[in-house]
C-alpha positions in Angstrom: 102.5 97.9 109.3 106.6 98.1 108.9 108.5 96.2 106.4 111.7 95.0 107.3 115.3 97.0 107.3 117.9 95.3 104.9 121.1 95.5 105.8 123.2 98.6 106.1 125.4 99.4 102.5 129.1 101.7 102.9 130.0 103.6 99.9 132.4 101.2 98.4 129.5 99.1 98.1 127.1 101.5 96.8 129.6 102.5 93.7 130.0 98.3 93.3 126.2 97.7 93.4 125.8 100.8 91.2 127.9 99.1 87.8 127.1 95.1 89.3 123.0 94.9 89.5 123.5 95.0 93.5 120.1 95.6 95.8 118.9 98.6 97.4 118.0 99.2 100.7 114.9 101.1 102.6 115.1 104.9 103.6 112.7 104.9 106.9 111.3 101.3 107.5 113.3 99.0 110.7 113.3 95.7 111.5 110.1 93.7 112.3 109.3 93.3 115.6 109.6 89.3 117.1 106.5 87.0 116.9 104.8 87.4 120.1 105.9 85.2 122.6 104.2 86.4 126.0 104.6 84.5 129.4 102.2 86.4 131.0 98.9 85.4 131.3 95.6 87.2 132.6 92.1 84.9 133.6 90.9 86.3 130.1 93.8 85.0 128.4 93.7 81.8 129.8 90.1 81.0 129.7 89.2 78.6 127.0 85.9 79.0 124.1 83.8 77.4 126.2 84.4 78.9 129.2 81.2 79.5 131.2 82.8 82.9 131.7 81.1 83.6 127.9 77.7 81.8 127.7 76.1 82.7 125.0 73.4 84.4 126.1 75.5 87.3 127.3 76.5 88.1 124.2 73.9 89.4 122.2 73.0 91.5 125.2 76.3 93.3 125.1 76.3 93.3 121.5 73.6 94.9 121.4 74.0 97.5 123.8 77.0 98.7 122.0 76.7 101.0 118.6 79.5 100.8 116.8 78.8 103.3 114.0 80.0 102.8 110.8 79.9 106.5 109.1 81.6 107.7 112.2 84.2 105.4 111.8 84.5 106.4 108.1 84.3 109.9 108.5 87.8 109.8 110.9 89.0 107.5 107.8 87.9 110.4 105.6 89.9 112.9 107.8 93.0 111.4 108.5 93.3 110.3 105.1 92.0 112.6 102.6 91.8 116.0 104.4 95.4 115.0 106.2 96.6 113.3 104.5 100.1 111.5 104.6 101.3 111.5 108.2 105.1 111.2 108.1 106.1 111.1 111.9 107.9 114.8 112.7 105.5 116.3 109.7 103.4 119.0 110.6 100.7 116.4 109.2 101.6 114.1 112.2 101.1 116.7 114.6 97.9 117.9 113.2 96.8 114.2 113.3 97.7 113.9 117.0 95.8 116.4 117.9 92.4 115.5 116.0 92.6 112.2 117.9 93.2 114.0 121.4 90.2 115.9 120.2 88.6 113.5 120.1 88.5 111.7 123.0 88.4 114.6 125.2 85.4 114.7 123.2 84.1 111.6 124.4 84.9 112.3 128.0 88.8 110.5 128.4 91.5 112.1 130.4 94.0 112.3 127.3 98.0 112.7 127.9 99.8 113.5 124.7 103.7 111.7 125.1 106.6 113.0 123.2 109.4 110.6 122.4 112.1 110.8 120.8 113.8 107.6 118.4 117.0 106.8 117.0 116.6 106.6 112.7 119.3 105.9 110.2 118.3 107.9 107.8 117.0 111.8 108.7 113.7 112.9 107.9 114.3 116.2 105.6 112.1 118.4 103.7 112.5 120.5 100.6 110.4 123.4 99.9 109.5 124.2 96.2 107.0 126.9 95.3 106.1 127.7 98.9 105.2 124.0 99.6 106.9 121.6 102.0 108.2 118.2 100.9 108.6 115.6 103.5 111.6 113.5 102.1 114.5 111.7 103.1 118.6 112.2 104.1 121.0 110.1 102.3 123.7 112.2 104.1 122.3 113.4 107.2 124.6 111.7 110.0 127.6 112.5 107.5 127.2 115.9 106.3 128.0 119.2 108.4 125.8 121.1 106.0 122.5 120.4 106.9 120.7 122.8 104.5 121.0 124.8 100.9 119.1 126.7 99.2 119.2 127.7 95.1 117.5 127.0 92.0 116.4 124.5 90.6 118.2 122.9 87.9 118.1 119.3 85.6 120.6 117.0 87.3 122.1 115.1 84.0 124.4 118.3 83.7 128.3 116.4 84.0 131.2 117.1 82.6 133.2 120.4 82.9 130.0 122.8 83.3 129.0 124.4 87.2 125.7 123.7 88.7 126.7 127.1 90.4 125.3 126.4 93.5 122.3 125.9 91.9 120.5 122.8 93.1 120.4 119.9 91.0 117.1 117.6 90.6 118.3 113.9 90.0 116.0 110.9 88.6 116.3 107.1 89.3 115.6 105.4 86.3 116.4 101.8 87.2 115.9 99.7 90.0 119.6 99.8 91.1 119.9 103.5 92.0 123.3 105.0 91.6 122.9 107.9 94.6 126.7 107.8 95.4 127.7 108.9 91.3 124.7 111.3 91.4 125.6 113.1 94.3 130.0 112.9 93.3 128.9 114.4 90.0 126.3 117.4 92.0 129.2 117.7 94.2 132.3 117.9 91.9 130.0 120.6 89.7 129.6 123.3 92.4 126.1 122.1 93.5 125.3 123.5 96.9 122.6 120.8 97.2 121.0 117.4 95.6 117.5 116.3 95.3 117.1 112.8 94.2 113.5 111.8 92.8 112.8 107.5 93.6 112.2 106.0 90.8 109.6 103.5 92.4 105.6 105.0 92.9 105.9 104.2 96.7 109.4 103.0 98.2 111.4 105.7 99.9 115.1 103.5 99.3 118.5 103.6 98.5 122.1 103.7 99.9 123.4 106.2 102.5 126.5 108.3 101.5 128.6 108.9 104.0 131.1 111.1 102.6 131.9 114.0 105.4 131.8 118.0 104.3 129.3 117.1 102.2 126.5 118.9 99.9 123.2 117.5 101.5 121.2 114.9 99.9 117.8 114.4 99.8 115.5 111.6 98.6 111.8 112.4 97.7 109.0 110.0 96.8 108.0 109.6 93.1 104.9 110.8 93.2 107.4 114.9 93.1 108.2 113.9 90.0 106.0 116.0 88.4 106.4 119.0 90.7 110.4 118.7 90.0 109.6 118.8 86.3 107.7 122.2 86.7 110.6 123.5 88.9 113.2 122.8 86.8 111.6 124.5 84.0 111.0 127.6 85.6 114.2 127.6 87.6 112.6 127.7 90.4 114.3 128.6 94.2 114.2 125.3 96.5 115.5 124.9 99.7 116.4 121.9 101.6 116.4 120.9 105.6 117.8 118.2 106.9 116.3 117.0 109.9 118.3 116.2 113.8 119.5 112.8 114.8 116.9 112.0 117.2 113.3 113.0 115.7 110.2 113.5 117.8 107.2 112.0 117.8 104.1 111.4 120.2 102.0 108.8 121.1 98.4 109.8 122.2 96.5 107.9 125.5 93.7 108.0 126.9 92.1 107.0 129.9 88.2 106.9 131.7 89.6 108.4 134.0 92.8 110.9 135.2 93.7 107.8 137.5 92.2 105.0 135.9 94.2 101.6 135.5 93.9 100.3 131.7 92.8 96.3 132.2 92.8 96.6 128.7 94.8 98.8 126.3 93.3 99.1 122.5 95.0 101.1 119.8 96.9 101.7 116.6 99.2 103.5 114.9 98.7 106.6 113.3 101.7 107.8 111.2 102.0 106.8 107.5 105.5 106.5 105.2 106.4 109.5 103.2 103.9 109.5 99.9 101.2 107.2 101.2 97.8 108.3 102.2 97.2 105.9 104.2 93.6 104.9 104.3 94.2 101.3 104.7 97.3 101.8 106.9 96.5 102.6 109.3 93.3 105.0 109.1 91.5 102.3 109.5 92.9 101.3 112.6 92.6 104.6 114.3 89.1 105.1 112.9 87.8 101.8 114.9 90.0 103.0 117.8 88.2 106.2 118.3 85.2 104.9 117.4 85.5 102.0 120.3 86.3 105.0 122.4 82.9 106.7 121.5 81.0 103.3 121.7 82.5 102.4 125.1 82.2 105.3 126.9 78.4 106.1 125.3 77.7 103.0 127.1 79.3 103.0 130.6 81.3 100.3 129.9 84.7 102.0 129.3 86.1 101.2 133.0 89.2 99.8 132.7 89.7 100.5 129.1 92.2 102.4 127.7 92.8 103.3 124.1 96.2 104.9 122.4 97.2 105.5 118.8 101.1 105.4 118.6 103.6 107.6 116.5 106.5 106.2 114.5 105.8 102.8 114.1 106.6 103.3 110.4 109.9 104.0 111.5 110.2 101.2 113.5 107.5 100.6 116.3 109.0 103.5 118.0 106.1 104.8 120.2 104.8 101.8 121.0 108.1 100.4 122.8 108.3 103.8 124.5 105.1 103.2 125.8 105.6 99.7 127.0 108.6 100.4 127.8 107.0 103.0 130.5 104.3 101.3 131.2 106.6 97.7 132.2 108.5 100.2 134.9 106.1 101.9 136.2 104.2 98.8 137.1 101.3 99.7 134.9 101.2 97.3 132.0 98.0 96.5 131.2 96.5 93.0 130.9 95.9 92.7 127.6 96.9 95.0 124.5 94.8 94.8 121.6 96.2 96.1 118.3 94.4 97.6 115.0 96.4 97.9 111.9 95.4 97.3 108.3 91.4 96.9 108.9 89.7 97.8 105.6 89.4 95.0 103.0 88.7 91.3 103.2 85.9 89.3 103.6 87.1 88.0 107.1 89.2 89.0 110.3 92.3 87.7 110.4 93.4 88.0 114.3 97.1 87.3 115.4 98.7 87.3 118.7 99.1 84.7 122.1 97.5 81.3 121.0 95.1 80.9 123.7 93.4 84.6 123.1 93.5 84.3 119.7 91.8 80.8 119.6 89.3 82.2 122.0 89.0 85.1 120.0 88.3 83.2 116.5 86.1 81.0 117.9 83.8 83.5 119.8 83.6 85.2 116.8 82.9 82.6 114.1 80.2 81.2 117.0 78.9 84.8 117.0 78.8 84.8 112.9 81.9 86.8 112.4 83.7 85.1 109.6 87.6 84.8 111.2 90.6 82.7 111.3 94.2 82.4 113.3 97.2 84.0 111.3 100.8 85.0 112.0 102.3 88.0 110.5 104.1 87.8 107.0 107.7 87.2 106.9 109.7 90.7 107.4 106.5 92.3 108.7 105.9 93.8 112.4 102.9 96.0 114.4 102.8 97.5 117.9 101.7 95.1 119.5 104.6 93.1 119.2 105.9 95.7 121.0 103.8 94.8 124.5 104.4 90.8 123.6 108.2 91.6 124.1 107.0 92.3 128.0 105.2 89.8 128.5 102.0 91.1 128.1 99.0 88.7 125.7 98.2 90.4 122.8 95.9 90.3 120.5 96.0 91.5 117.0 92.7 92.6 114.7 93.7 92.9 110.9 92.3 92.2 107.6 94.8 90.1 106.1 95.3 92.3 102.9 98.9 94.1 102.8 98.9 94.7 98.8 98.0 98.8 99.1 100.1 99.5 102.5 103.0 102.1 101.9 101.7 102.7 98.5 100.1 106.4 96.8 97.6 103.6 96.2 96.3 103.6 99.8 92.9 105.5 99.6 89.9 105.9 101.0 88.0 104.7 97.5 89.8 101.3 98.0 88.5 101.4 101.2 85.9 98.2 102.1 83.4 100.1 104.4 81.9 96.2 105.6 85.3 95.2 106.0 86.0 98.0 108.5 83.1 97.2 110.6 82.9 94.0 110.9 86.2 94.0 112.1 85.2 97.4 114.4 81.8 95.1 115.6 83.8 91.7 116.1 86.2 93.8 118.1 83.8 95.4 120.2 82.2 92.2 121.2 85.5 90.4 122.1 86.6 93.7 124.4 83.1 93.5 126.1 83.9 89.8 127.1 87.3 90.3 128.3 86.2 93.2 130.4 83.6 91.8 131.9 85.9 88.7 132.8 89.2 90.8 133.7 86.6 92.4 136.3 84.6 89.3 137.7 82.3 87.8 135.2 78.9 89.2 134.3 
């Protein structure tokens, strides 16, 4: 789920906001998506709770028929999670993770087309590497610099005055909420620094001003959770390198399909990148978890035609992949009739579902009939997810989450604050609502 992106800061502003309390912006996260406002409808959409379409007595059958397995679900939580870890879009960890999920759904029988796209970002993704470990981190400078890496020791950044850094490296630590990037990096730079790392002093938030000063040492911004790593460094004077990332990262989306040349009726996913420094159990390994698990339920059962599942890169970034997918999809002529979206499904008591009115009143009311505890929502202010992303094309949407944003883009994400009932009722409740609309999207039961 992506927070909103304030607005952008010059330097003049940076130094005044530096000595006058001002705010501080975000590194990586854009602006939320629009509420959905589809125009387009399908029968599904349309169709109201009562709709003969549903009787009830079709839906224990298909409930039933279905096994949505729990510890599968939680063991890809466990995976992308714990033994990935942090997926920052462009990380190696990203690219690892897109190809366990292509894994497995080839696994499950789907023709699976891994997409690369490629995104505009205001700030570059960088890394520094300390000790023989990579460091996925931010660039304050990246669009203004012509030096785009630097390598030398480590050293403590509160040296000022007269004395040379060297071309050593200085390590710099916000200690406020109103971080003064601009004065670190002028004092790095004036010193003979041939490069700057900047430690956040918040335990999650990748922020702060860009510096757009030209000919300039590179600057990069890690998450607080380095802090500790940067300490050791800068004891042993350790060598540290920095890389600052091109204009226009990659990422990839990954689909799949019952078939090479199947039409998706129905297109189910999630996102599966993280923000630098977060885990991510919550957000969104829970998403992708009941994704590939619907995959394996679905297509166990023979009742995957017509449904298509995808987990999307870069929405952290800004709901990058997805619009590159619907984007594609909306020229091609291919969009499907529905998109269902996962995001944030691990905690709660209940299932919050957001999305076009008429599906999600259907949806809520199926489910509470079915004794799913659920209720209608709208996204928090400043907040967005794919599928706002398909409801910009017209396409009803529908929106499966749990309501519960206080661990996303925090070290706090993990799988021990994970709710293992909350993730399957909302994988169950899901399953049950996708049988329906199939079966009506291809003619009733």
């Amino acid at each position: 789920m992506t927070p909103r992106l304030l607005v952008a800061i010059a330097l003049a502003a940076v130094l005044t906001a530096a000595c006058s309390g001002g705010g501080s912006e975000d590194a990586s996260p854009t602006p939320a998506a629009p509420a959905p406002t589809a125009t387009a409808t399908s029968k599904a959409a349309e169709a109201t709770p009562t709709d003969p379409a549903t009787p009830s007595a079709v839906l224990p059958e298909i409930g039933e028929r279905l096994d949505h397995d729990l510890e599968n679900a939680m063991e890809h939580l466990r995976v992308l999670s714990v033994a990935i870890g942090p997926r920052v879009s462009g990380s190696q960890e990203a690219r690892e993770t897109v190809a366990y999920i292509a894994e497995a759904f080839r696994s499950y029988g789907y023709a699976v087309e891994v997409t690369e796209f490629t995104y505009e970002t205001r700030f570059r993704q960088a890394t520094v590497t300390v000790g023989g470990e990579t460091i996925e981190g931010v660039a304050l400078n990246g669009e203004a610099t012509s030096a785009k890496s630097a390598e030398g020791r480590a050293v403590d950044g509160g040296l000022t005055g007269n004395a040379s850094f060297g071309g050593a490296i200085p390590i710099g630590s916000r200690s406020t909420s109103r971080p003064q990037d601009a004065m670190m990096y002028m004092a790095a730079a004036r010193n003979g620094a041939s490069g700057l790392v900047i430690v956040n002093h918040e335990p999650w938030r990748l922020a702060g001003f860009p510096i757009p000063a030209r000919d300039a040492i590179p600057v990069v911004l890690v998450a607080h959770t380095e802090a500790d790593r940067f300490a050791r460094a800068i004891a042993e004077g350790a060598p540290i390198s920095l890389e600052i990332g091109p204009a226009r990262p990659a990422a990839m989306n990954v689909i799949a399909r019952p078939g090479e040349d199947a039409h998706c009726d129905i297109l189910a996913g999630g996102h599966h990148d993280t923000v630098s420094a977060s885990p991510g159990a919550v957000d969104n390994a829970s998403g992708v978890a009941i994704v590939l698990e619907l995959a394996r339920a679905f297509a166990a059962d023979g009742l995957d035609e017509g449904l298509c599942f995808v987990t999307f890169g870069a929405e952290e970034s800004g709901l990058f992949g997805s619009r590159a997918l619907a984007r594609s999809l909306a020229e091609s002529g291919e969009l499907p009739e529905i998109m269902v979206n996962f995001d944030v499904t691990a905690r709660g008591d209940a299932i919050e579902v957001i999305g076009t009115r008429a599906l999600v009143e259907r949806t809520v009311a199926l489910l509470e009939r079915e004794g799913f505890p659920a209720y209608a929502s709208d996204l928090p202010e400043g907040y967005g997810s794919d599928h706002s992303s398909f409801a910009d094309v017209g396409v009803p949407v529908l929106f499966f989450s749990d309501g519960d944003v206080s661990l996303i883009h925090t070290p706090a994400d993990v799988i021990d604050l994970v709710e293992p009932e909350a993730l399957d009722r909302i994988g169950d409740g899901a399953a049950l609502m996708l049988s329906v609309l199939l079966a009506e999207i291809a003619g009733g039961p």
